[in-house]
C-alpha positions as CSV (number, residue, x, y, z in Angstrom):
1,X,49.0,37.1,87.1
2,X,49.8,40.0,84.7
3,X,53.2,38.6,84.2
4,X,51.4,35.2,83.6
5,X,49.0,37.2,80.6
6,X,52.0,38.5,79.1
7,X,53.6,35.2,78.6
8,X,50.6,34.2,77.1
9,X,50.5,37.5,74.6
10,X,54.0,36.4,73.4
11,X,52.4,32.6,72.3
12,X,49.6,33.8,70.9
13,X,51.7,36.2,69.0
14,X,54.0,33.6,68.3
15,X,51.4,31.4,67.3
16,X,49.3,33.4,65.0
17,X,53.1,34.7,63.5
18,X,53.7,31.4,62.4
19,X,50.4,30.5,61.2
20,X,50.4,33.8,59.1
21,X,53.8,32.9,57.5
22,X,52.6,29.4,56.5
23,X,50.1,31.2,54.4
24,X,52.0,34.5,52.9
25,X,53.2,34.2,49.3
26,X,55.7,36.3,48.1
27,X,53.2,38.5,46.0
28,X,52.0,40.2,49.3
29,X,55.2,41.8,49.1
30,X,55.8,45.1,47.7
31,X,59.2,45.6,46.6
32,X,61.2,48.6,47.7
33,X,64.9,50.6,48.0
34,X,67.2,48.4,50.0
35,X,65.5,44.9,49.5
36,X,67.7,42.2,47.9
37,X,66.5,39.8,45.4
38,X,67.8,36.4,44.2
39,X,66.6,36.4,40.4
40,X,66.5,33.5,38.0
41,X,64.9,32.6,34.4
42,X,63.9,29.0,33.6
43,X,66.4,27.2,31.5
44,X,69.0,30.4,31.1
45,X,71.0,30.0,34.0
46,X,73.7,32.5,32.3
47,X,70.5,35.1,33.3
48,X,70.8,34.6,37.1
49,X,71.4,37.1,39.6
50,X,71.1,38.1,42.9
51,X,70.6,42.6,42.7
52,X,69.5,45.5,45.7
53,X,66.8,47.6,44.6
54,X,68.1,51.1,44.5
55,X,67.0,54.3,46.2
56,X,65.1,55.1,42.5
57,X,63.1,51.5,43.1
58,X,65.2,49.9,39.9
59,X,67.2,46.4,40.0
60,X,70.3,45.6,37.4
61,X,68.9,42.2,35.4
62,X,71.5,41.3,32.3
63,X,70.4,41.8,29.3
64,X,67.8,44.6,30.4
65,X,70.2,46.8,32.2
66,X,67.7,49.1,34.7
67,X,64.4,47.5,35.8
68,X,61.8,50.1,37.7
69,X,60.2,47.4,39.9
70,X,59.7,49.9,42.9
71,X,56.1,49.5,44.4
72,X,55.1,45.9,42.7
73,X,54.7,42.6,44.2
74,X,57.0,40.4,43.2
75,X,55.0,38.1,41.0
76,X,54.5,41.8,39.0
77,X,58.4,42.4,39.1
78,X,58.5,38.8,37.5
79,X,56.1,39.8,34.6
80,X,57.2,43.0,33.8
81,X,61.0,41.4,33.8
82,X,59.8,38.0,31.4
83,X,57.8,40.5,29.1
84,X,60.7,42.9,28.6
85,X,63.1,39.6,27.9
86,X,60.4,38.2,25.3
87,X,60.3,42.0,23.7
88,X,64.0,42.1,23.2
89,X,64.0,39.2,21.2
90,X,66.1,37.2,24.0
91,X,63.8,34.5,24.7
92,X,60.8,33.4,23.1
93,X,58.9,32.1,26.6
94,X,60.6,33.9,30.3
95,X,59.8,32.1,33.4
96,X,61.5,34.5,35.5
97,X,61.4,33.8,39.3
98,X,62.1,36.3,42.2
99,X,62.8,35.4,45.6
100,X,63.9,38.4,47.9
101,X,66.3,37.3,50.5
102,X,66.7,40.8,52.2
103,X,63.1,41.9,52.9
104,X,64.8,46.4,54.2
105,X,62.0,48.6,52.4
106,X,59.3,46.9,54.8
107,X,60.3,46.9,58.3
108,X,58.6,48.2,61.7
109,X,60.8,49.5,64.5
110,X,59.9,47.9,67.5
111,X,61.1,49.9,70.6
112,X,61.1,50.7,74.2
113,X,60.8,47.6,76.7
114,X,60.6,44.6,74.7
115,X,63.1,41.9,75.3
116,X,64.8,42.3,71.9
117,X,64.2,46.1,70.5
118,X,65.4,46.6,66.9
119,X,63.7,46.3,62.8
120,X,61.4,43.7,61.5
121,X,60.6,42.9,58.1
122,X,57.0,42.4,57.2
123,X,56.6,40.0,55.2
124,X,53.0,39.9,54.6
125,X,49.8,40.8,56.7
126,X,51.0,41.7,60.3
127,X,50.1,43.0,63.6
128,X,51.1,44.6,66.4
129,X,51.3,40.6,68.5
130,X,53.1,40.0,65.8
131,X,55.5,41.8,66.1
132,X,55.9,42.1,69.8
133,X,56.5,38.0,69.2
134,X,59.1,39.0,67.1
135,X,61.3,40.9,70.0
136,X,60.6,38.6,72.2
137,X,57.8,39.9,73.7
138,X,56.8,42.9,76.9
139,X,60.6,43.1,79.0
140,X,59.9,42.7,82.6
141,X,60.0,46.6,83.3
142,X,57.5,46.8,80.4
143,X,53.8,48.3,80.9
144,X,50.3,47.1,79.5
145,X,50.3,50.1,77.2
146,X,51.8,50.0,73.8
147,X,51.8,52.6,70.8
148,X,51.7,52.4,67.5
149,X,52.7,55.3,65.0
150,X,51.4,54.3,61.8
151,X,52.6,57.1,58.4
152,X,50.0,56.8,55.6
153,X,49.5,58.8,53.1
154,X,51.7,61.2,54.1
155,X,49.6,61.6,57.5
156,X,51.1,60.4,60.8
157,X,48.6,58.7,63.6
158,X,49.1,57.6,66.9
159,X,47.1,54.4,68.6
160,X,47.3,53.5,71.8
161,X,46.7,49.8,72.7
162,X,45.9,48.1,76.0
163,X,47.7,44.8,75.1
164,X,47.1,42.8,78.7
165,X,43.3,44.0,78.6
166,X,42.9,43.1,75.2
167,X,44.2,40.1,75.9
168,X,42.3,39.4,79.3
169,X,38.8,40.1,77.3
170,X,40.0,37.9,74.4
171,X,39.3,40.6,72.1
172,X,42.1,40.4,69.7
173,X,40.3,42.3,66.7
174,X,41.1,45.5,68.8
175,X,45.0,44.3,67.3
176,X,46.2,46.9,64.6
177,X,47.8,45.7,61.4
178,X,51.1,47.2,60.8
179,X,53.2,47.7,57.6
180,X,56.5,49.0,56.6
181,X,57.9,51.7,58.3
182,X,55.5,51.6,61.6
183,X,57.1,51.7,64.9
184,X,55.9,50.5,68.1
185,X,56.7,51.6,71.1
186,X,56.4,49.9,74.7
187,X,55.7,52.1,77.8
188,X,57.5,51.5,80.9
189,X,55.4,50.3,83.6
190,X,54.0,53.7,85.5
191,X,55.7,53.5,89.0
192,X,55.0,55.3,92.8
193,X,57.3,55.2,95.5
194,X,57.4,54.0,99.3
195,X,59.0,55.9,101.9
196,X,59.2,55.8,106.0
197,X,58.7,52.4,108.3
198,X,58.4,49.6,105.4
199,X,61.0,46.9,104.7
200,X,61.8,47.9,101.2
201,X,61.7,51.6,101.1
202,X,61.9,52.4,97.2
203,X,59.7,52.6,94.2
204,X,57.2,50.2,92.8
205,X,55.7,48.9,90.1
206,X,51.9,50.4,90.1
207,X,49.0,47.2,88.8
208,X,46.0,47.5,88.0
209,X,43.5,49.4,90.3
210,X,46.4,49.4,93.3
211,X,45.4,50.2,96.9
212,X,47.8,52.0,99.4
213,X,47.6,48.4,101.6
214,X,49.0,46.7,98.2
215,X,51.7,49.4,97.8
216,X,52.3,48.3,101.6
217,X,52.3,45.2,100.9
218,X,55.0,45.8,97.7
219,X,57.4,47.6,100.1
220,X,57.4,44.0,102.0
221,X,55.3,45.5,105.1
222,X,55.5,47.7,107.6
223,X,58.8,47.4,110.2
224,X,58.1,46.3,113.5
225,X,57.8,50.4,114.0
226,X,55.4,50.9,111.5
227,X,51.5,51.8,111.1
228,X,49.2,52.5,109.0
229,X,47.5,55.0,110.9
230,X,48.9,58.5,109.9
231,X,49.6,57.5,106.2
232,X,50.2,59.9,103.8
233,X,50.6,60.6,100.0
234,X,53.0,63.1,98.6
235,X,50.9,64.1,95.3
236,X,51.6,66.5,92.1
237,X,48.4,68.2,90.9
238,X,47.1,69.3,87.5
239,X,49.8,72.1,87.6
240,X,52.7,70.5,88.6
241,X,52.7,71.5,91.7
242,X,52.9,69.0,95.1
243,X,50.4,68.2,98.1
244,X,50.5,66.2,100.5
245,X,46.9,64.5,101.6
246,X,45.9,61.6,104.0
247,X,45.6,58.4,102.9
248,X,43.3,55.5,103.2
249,X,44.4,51.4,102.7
250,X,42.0,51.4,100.0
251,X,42.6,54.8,98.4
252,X,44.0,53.7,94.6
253,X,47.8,54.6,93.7
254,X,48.6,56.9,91.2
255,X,52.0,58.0,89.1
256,X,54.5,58.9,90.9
257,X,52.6,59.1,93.9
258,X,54.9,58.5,97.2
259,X,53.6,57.2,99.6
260,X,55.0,57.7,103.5
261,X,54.5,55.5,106.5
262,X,55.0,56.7,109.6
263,X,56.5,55.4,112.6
264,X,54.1,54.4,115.3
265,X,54.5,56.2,118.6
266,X,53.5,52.9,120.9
């Protein structure tokens, strides 16, 4: 079921993705150091050019030498650039036109267990489905939790989201827009461990509100000397330090909790 709900995070994400590019425009875009732009004036082809944004937030445009376009859309850069062309005398009317074809200055690291970890650009208004959809979406080995550390400001924050529940409830305004320079990171999915008379000694992936007879269950049963009377849980505390407690079929699992079947004496 779980594995089910995060196939269907990755198509919503996908979805809503694609229905949010269909409706960016190129002025949501700030431009920044890195990004590449593909520049051309109306009827001066002699003008066109393709120039990176440098580190100061300037492009190279003929005619004009230095540009400071850092921190405008691009449908600003374009003013700015036909105003400055129209007050040096080189053209009387500039229909300048900017398309950036390397979006670098507004990407979010994706990371941890996603299917395909790496840099996105954002485009335009994005969140965190988003850009799961993006890397493919939640890797096998990947947990419900995901986190976002967002920098704004100048002040760092850390969210934690409960993608599958959020999901489950159909609550998707609990999704956090993103922007350039986020990173999200996927947990692992917590595991426990099964030891003693079960099939597939080991450790195990812990669900949601997991009993000891499911963690059973996970280790593929008890062997034909196995019980469950006489379980046990081999436990860290508060401090670190370990216990070891009887167990119950119904108790719940927790982190690295292991879990030991004995054999039965009949």
């Amino acid at each position: 079921m779980k594995r089910l709900i995060k196939c269907m995070i990755a198509w919503l994400a996908a979805a809503s993705l694609g229905l949010a590019a269909g409706g960016t425009q190129a002025a949501d875009v700030l431009l920044g150091p890195g990004d590449v732009v593909k520049a051309t004036v109306y009827g001066s082809p002699d003008l066109a050019v393709e120039t990176r944004v440098s580190e100061r937030g300037t492009l190279t445009f003929p005619l004009l030498g230095e540009v400071q376009v850092g921190g405008l859309s691009t449908q600003q850069a374009e003013k700015k650039i036909g105003g400055l062309l129209e007050k040096g005398g080189y053209l009387k009317k500039a229909q300048v036109n900017l398309l950036i074809t390397t979006l670098a200055s507004q990407q979010v690291s994706v990371l941890g267990q996603v299917n395909k970890p790496g840099r996105y650009p954002v485009d335009g208004p994005r969140k965190v489905l988003d850009l799961l959809a993006l890397a493919g979406g939640i890797g096998p080995e990947g947990g419900d939790m995901v986190t976002l550390v967002r920098n704004r400001n100048g002040q760092t924050t850390r969210e934690t989201l409960d993608v599958v529940d959020m999901v489950r409830k159909g609550e998707l305004n609990r999704d956090y827009e993103v922007a350039g320079g986020d990173i999200i990171f996927v947990e692992r999915a917590p595991k426990a461990y099964i030891t003693g008379e079960v099939q597939r000694p080991g450790p195990f992936r812990i669900e949601r509100a997991m009993t000891v007879q499911q963690a059973v269950s996970a280790g593929g049963g008890l062997t034909i000397r196995g019980t469950q009377r006489g379980l046990q849980i081999a436990r860290r505390d508060a401090s670190g330090g370990q216990r070891t407690i009887e167990a119950k079929a119904d108790d719940l699992v927790q982190i690295d909790d292991v879990i030991i079947v004995p054999e039965s004496w009949f």
